[in-house]
C-alpha positions as CSV (number, residue, x, y, z in Angstrom):
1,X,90.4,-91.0,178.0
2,X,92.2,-88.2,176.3
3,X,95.6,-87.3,177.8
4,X,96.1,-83.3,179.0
5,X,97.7,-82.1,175.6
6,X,94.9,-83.8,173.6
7,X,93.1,-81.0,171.8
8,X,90.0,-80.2,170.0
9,X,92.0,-78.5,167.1
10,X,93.2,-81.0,165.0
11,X,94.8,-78.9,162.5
12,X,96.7,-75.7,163.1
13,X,94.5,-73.7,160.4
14,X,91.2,-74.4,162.5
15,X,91.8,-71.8,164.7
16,X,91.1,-69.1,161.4
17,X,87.5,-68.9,161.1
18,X,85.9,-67.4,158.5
19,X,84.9,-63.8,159.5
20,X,89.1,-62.7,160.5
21,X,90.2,-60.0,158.5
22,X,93.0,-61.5,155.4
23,X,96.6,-60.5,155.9
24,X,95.6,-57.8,153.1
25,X,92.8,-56.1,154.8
26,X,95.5,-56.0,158.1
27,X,98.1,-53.9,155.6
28,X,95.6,-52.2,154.1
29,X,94.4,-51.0,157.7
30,X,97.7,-50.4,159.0
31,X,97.8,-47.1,157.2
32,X,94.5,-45.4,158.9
33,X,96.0,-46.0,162.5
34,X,96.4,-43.0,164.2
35,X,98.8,-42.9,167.4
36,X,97.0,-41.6,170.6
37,X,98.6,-39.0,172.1
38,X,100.0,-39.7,176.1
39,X,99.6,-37.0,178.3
40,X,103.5,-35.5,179.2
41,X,104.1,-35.1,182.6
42,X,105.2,-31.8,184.4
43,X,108.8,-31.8,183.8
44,X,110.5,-30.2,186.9
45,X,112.4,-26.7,186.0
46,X,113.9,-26.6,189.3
47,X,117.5,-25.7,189.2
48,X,120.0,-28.2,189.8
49,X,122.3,-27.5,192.2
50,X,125.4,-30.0,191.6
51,X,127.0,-29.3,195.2
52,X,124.2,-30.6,196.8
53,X,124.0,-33.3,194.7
54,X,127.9,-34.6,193.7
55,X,129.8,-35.3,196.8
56,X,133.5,-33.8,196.8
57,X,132.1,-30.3,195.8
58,X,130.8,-29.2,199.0
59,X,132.7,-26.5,201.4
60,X,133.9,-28.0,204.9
61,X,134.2,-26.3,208.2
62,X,135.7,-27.9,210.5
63,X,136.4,-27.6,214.8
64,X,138.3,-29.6,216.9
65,X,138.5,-29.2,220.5
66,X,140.9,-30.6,222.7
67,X,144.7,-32.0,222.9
68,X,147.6,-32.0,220.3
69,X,146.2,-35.5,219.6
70,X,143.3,-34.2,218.6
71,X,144.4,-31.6,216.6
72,X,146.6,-33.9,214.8
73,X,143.7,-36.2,213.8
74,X,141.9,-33.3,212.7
75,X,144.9,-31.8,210.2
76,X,145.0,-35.7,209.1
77,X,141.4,-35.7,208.5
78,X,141.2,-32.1,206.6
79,X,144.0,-32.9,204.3
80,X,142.5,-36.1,202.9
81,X,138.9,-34.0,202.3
82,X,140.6,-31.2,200.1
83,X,142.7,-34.1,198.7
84,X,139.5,-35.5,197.3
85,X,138.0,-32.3,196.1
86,X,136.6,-30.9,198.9
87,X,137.2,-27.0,200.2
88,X,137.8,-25.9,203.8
89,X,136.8,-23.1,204.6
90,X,136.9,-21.0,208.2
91,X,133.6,-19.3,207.9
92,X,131.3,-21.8,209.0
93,X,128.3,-19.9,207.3
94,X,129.5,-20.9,204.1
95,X,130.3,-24.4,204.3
96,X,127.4,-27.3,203.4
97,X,128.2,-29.6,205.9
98,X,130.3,-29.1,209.8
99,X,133.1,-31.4,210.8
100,X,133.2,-31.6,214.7
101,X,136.3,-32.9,216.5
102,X,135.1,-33.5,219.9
103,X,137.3,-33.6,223.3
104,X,136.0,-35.9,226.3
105,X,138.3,-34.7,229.0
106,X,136.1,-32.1,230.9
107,X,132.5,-31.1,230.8
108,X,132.8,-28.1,229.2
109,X,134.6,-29.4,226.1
110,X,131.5,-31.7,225.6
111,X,129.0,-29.0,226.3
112,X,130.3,-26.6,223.5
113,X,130.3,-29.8,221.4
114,X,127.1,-30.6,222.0
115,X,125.7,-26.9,221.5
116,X,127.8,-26.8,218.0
117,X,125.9,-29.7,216.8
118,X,122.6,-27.8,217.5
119,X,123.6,-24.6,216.2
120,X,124.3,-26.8,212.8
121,X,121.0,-28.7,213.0
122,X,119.8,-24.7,213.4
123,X,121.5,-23.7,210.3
124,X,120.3,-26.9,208.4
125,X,123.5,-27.8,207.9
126,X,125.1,-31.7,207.5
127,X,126.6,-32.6,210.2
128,X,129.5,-35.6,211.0
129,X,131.5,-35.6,214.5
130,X,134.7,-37.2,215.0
131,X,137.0,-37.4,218.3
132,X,137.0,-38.6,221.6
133,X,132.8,-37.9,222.7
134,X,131.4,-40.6,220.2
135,X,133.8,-43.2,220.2
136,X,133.5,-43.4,224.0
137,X,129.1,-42.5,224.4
138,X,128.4,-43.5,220.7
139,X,124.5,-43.8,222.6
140,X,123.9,-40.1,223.6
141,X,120.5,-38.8,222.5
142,X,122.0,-36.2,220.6
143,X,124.3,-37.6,218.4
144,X,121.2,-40.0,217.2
145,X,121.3,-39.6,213.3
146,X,124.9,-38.6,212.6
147,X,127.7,-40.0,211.2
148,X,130.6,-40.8,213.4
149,X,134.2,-41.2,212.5
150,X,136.3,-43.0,215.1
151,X,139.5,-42.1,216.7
152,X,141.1,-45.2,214.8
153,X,139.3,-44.4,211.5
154,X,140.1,-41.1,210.4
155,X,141.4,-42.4,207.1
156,X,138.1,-43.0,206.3
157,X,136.6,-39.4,206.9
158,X,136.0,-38.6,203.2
159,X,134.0,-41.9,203.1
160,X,132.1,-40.8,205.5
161,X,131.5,-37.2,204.2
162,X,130.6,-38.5,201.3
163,X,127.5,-40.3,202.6
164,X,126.3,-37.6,205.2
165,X,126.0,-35.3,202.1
166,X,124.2,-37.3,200.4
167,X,121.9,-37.3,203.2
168,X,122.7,-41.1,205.1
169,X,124.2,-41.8,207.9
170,X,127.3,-44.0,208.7
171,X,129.3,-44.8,211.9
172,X,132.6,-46.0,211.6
173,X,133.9,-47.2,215.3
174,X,136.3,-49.6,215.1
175,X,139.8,-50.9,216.0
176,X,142.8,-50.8,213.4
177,X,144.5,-54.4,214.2
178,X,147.0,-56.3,212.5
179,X,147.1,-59.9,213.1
180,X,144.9,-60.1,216.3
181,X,147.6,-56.9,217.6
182,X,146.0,-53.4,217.9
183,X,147.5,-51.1,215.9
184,X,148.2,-47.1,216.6
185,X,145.4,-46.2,214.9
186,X,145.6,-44.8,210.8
187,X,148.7,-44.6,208.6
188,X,151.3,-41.6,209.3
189,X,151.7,-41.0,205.4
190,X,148.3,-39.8,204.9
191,X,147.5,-36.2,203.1
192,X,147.3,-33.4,205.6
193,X,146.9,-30.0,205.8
194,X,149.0,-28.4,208.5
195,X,146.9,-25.6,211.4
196,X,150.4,-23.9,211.3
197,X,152.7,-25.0,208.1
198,X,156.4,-24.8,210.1
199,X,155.3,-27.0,212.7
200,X,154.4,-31.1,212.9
201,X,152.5,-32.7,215.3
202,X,153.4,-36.4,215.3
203,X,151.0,-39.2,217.6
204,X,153.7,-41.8,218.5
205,X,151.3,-43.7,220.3
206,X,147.2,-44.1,221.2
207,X,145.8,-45.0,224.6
208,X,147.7,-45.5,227.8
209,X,148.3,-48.3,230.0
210,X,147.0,-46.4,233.2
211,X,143.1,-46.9,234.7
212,X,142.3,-43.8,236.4
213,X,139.4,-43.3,238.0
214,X,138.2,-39.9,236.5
215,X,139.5,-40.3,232.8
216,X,136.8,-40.5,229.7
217,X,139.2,-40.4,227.3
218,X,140.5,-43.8,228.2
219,X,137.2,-44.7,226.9
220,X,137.7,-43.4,223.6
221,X,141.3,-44.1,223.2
222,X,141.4,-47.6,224.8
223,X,145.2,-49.4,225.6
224,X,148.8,-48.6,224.5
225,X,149.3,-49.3,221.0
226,X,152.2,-47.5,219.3
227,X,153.8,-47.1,215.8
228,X,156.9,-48.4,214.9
229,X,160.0,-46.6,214.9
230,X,160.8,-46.5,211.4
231,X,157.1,-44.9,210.3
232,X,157.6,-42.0,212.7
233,X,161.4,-41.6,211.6
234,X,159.8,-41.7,207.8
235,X,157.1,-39.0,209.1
236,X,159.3,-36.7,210.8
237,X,161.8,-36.4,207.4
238,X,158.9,-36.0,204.9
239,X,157.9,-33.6,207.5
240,X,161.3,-31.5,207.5
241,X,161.3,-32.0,203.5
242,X,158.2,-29.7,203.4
243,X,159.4,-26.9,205.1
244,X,158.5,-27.6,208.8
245,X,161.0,-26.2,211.6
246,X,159.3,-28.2,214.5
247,X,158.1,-31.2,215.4
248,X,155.5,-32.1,218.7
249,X,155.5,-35.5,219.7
250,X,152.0,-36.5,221.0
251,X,149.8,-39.0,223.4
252,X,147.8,-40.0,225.6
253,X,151.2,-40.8,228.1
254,X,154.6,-40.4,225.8
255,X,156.6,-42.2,228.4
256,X,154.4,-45.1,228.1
257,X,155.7,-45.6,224.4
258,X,157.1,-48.9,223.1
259,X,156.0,-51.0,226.1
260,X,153.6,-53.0,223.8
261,X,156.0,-53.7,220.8
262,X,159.5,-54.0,222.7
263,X,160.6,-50.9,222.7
264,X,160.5,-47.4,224.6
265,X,160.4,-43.5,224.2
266,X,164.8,-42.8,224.5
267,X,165.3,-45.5,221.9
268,X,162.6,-43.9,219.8
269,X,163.9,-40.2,220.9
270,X,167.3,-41.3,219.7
271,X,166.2,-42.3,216.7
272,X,164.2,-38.8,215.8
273,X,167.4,-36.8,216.6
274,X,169.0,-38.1,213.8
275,X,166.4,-36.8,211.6
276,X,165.8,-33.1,212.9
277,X,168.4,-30.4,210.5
278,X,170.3,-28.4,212.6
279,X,168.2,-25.0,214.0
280,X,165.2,-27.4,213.7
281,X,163.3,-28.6,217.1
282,X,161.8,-31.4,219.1
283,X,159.3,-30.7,221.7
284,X,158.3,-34.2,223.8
285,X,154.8,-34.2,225.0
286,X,153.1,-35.4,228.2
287,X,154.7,-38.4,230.4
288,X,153.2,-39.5,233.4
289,X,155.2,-40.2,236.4
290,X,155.2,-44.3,236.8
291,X,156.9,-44.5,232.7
292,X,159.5,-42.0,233.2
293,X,161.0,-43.3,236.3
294,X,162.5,-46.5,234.5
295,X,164.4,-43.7,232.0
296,X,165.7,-40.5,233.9
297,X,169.3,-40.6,233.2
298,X,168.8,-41.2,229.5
299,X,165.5,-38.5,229.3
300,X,168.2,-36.3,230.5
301,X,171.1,-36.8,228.2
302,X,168.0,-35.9,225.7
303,X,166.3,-32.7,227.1
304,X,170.1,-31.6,226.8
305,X,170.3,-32.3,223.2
306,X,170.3,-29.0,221.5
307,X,168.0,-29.9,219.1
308,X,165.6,-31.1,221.6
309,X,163.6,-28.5,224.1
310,X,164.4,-28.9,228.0
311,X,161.0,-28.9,228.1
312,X,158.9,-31.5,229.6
313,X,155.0,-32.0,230.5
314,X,154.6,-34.3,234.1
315,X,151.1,-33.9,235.5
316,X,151.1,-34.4,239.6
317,X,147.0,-34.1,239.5
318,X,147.2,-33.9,243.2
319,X,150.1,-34.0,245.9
320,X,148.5,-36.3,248.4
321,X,149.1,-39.8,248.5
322,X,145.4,-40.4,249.4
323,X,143.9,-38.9,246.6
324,X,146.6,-40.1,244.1
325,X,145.5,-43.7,245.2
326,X,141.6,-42.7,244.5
327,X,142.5,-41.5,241.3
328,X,144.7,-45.1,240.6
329,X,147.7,-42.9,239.1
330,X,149.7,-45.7,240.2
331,X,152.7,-43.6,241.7
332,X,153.1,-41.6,244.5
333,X,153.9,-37.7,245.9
334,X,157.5,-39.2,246.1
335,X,157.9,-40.3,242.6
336,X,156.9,-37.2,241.0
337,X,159.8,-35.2,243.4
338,X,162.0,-37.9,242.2
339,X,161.4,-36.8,238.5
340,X,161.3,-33.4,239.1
341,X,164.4,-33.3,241.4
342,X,166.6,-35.3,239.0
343,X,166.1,-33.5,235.9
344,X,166.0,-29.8,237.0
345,X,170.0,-31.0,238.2
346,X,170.8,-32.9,235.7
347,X,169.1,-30.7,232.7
348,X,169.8,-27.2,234.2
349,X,167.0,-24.4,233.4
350,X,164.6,-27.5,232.5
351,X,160.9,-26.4,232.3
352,X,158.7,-28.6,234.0
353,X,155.1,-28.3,233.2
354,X,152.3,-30.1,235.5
355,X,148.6,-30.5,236.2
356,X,146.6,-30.3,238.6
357,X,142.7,-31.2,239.7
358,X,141.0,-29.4,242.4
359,X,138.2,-31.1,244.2
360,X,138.5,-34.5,243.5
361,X,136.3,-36.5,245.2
362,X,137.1,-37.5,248.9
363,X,140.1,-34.8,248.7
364,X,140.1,-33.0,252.1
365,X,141.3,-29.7,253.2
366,X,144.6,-31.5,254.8
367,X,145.1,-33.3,250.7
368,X,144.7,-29.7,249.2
369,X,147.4,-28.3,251.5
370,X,150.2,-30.6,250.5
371,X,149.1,-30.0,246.9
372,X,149.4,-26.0,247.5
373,X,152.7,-26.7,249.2
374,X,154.0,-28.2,246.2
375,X,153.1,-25.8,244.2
376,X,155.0,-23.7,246.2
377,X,158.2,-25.3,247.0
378,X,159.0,-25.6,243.0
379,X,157.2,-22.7,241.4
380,X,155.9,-24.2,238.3
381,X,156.4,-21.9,234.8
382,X,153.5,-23.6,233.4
383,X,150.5,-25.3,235.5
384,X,147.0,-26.3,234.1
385,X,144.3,-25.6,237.1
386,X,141.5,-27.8,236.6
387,X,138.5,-27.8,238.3
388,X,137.2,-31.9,239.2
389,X,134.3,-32.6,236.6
390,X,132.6,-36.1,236.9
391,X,132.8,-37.7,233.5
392,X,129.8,-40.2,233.1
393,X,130.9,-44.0,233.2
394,X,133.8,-43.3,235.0
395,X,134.6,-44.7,239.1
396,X,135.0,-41.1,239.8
397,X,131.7,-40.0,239.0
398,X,129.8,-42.5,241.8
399,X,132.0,-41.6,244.7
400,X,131.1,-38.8,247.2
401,X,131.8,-35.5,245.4
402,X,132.8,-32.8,247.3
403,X,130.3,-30.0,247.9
404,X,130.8,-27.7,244.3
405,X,131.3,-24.6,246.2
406,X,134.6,-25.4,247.9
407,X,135.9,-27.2,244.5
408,X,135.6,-23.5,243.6
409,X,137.4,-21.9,245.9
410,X,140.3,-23.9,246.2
411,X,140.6,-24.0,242.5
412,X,140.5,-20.0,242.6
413,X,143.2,-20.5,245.8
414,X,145.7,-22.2,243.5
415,X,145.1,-20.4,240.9
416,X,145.9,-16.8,243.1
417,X,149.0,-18.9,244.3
418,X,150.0,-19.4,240.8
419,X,149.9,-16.0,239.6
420,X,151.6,-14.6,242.7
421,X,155.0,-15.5,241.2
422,X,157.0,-14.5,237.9
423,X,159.0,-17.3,236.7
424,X,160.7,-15.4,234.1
425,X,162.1,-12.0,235.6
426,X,165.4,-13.7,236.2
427,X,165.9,-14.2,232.6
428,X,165.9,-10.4,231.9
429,X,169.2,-9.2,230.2
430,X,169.9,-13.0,228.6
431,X,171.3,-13.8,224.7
432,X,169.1,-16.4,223.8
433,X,168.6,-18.6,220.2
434,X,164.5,-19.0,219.7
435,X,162.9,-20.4,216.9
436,X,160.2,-17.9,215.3
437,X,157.1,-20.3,214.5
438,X,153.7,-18.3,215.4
439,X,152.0,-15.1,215.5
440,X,150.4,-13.8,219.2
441,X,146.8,-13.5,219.8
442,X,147.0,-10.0,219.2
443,X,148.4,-10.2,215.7
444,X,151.4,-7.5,217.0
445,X,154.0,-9.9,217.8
446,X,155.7,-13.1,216.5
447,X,155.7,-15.9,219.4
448,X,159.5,-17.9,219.6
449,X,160.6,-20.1,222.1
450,X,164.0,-20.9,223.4
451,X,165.9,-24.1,224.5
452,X,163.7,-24.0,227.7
453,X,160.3,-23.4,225.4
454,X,159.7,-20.5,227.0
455,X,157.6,-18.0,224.9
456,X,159.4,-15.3,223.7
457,X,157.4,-12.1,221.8
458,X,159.7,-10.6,218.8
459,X,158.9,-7.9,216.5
460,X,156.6,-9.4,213.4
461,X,159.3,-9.4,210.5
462,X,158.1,-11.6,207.7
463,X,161.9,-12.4,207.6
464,X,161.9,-14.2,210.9
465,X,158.4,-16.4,210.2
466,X,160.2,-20.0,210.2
467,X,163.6,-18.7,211.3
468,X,166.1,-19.2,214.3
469,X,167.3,-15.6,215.8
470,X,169.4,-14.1,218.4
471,X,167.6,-12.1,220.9
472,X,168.6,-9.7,223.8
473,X,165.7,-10.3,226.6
474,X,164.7,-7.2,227.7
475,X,161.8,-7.6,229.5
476,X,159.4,-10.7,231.4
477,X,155.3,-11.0,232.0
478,X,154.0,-13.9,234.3
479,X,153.6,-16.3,230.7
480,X,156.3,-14.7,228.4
481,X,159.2,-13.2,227.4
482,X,160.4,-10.0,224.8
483,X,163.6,-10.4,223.0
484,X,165.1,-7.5,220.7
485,X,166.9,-9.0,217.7
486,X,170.7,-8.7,217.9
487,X,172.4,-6.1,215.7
488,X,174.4,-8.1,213.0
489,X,173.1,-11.5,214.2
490,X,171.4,-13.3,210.7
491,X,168.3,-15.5,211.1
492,X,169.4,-19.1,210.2
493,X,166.9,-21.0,208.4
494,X,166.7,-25.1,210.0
495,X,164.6,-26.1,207.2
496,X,165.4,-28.2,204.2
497,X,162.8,-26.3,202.0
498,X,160.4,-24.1,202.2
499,X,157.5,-24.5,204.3
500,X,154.1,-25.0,202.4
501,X,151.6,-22.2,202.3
502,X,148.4,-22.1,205.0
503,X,146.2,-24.2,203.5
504,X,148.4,-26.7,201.3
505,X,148.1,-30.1,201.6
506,X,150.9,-32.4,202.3
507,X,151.8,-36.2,201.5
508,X,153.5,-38.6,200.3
509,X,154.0,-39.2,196.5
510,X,152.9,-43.3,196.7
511,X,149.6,-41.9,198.8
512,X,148.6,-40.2,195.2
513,X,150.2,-42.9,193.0
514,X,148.2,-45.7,194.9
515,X,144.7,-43.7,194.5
516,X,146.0,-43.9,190.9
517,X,146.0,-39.8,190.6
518,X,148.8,-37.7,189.1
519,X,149.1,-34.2,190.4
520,X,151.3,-31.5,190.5
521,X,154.5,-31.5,193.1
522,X,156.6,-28.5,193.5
523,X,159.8,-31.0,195.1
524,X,159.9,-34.9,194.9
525,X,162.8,-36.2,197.0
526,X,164.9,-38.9,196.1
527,X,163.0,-41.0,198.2
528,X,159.6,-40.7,196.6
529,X,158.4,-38.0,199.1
530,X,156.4,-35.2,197.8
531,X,157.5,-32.7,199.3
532,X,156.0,-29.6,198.1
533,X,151.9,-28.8,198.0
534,X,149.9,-31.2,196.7
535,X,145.9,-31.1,195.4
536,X,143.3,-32.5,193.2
537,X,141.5,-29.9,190.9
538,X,138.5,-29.3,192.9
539,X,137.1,-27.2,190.3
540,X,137.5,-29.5,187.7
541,X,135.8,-32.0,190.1
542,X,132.7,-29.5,190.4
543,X,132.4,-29.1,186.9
544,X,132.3,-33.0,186.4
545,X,129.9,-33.3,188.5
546,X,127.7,-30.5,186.7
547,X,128.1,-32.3,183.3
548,X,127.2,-35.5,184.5
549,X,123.8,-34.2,186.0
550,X,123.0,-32.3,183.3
551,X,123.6,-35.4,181.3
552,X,121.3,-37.7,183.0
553,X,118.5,-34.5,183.0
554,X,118.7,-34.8,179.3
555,X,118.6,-38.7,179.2
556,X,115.8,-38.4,181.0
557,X,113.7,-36.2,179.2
558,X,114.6,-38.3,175.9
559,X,113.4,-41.3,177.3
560,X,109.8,-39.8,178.5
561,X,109.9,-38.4,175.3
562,X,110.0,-41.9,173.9
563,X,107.8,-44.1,176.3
């Protein structure tokens, strides 16, 4: 039986019979060949658009709503776009794609949120939303589709970008952790570009170690986790190196700060003083009650530091024990007095700032009384009136609300009370020192503020943008001050250099030199900072990113041309 490779040509020249062509009829036909002609297909003529094509060329608008926190994360987050080519721009017509910062705190935050997101879907324009909304209800209907930056991964946002413009969709959500511990969220030494150039806002901390009842943003922010000393030491000099005159410290509860790496806000306070040039300021941010207890005699010797405001931001929420227990704030009517009591006499003139919620649910009229009592006995220059909104997911959102109506009218109740005194007329006829660092809503004053930061309206000089000036007060509203500028009296300039343009963005040196990017810095420190403005050519970007379409247009044509 013949085996499977046996075969019926025994000789490798069988298989040429008689009647093929010879290899010299093949030449000779070779020559009469003519090729057939393929029919070209339609070559699109439409014009390239490289914007909408190369990411890093596009034009950004971005909104953020919400707390210093948020506005932080959003200067953190617009610095590293127009670091990698990207322009911001304020008219939200003209930008390609929206960057929305969102604030979970109250139902109207979320609502214009939500109604900005649907005005850019309107305007077909890209869309990515950051903040405190999707990290904590990443599931709502309408944010199906979008990209998502989390509060912990902002120094990822031109990642991000990047894919939404290309038309995908990516949701980064995460926790930043560091060996199992949870970190503060992104690096302080990131690019940035500054809302207002002569002033830094500096989170020390993200989260809180509190479980009230009627808070979202304990959703989105989760537990304490604070940076290291030394990192916000490091940010607050590069800081004062670029021209900035004042610094916020920012959280969800500044007193809580430390507790979770073995440390605590004086220590850190302390260690910022050092830091801040003389004429320069430190504003604290908000401390609840329970943290702030532990620390009054040394919070004290701080407010009275005279590079440090006597300023400080306590919210009460409500004066009834009752209620305060509903809402789990974890201290009562007596510990806030206590705070308040000991710092007005031990840091005199301090400004004490508070909040309070109207209609929370179960308050009675009996709870509202002692809060309107309290408001009061101490007067408050500065006291946020909110209106209870249930937040969805929260405790407070599934016990008995009271009846809308009267959450209405005692919040209108409190809020008559509060305007029926003026804080300031007192100060009338003081010499005070303020620091110049804004422009009023009406564009006709400058806004200062003194050692108390109290708002004081001086005449717009372009000399006394950034400056620290001696004032005669000469006359008091219900939320400011006017001061004249004293004959003689030079404005002293706290900064070590000037401050960067609007606009600029800022950095450190090693954040380029890591990206492997060189690019031009007005002021290196000694220490590697950059301390001047600092940004890629996004021109030259744009024309890359021309070239290189154009490029592969005309590779392409040469290879249909071929095949």
């Amino acid at each position: 039986m013949p085996s499977a490779c046996d075969s019926l040509i025994e000789d490798i020249e069988d298989m040429v019979s008689s009647s093929d062509p010879t290899p010299h009829e093949r030449q000779s036909a070779r020559k009469s060949i003519i090729p057939r002609s393929r029919k070209k297909k339609e070559l699109n003529h439409e014009e390239l658009h490289a914007d909408s094509l190369i990411p890093g060329t596009q034009k950004i608008w971005m909104k953020t709503w919400g707390c210093s926190h948020n506005n932080s994360d959003g200067e953190y987050m617009a610095g590293q776009l127009a670091a990698s080519g990207y322009k911001m721009t304020d008219d939200p017509t003209e930008a390609d794609l929206w960057l929305l910062n969102s604030c979970t705190v109250k139902n109207p935050a979320e609502d214009h949120f939500r109604n900005s997101i649907k005005k850019a879907q309107d305007q077909q324009k890209k869309v990515v939303v950051a903040g405190c909304v999707p990290q904590a209800q990443p599931r709502m209907d309408y944010l199906k589709g979008l990209s998502i930056i989390g509060v912990q991964q902002i120094d990822r946002v031109v990642e991000v970008v990047d894919e939404a413009v290309k038309g995908h969709s990516v949701r980064l959500l995460g926790q930043k952790k560091d060996g199992g511990r949870r970190l503060g969220g992104a690096r302080l030494d990131l690019p940035k570009i500054r809302k207002n150039p002569l002033i830094e806002i500096i989170s020390i901390n993200t989260g809180c170690l509190n479980a009230c009842t009627y808070c979202k943003t304990k959703h989105a922010r989760g537990d304490l986790a604070s940076y290291p000393i030394e990192e916000l030491a490091e940010r607050a000099r590069q800081s004062f190196q670029e021209g900035v005159c004042e610094i916020w410290l920012t959280s969800e509860d500044t007193g809580a700060y430390g507790r979770d790496i073995g440390t605590d806000l004086p220590t850190l306070l302390w260690r910022l003083v050092e830091e801040i040039p003389e004429g320069a300021m430190l504003r604290l941010g908000m401390t609840n009650p329970p943290y702030i207890l532990e620390h009054l005699e040394e919070m004290a010797k701080i407010l009275n530091h005279p590079r440090v405001y006597a300023f400080l931001h306590v919210p009460v929420q409500s004066a009834s024990d009752s209620v305060l227990m509903d809402m789990k704030r974890e201290y009562c009517i007596d510990d806030f007095r206590r705070v308040v009591d000991f710092l007005k006499e031990k840091v005199p003139g301090v400004t004490i700032a508070t909040d309070i919620i109207c209609g929370f649910p179960g308050e009675t009229e009996e709870d509202f009384q002692e809060t309107v009592d309290l408001v009061k006995l101490y007067r408050f220059p500065s006291l946020f009136i909110n209106q209870f909104y249930p937040r969805p997911g929260t405790p407070a959102a599934k016990m008995q609300q009271v009846p809308a109506h009267v959450k209405k009218q005692r919040t209108k109740e409190l809020s008559q009370l509060f305007h029926s005194y003026n804080p300031y007329d007192h100060k009338v006829g003081e010499r005070q020192h303020v620091l110049v660092t804004e422009e009023s809503f009406d564009a006709q004053y400058y806004v200062a503020h003194n050692k108390f930061y109290e708002q004081v309206l001086v005449p717009k000089r372009a000399e006394f943008k950034g400056k620290m000036i001696e004032v005669d007060i000469y006359e008091a509203g219900k939320h400011f001050l006017k001061g004249r500028p004293v004959e003689d009296s030079k404005p002293f300039t706290p900064s070590l250099a000037a401050p960067l343009q609007k606009g600029e963005v800022s950095g450190l040196m090693q954040e380029q030199m890591a990206n492997g990017v060189q690019g031009p810095a007005s002021m290196t420190s000694s220490s590697g900072l950059l301390t001047g403005s600092y940004s890629l050519d996004g021109e030259g970007l744009k024309k890359l990113g021309i070239g290189l379409v154009l490029a592969a247009a005309i590779l392409a044509f040469i290879m249909e041309k071929l095949y």
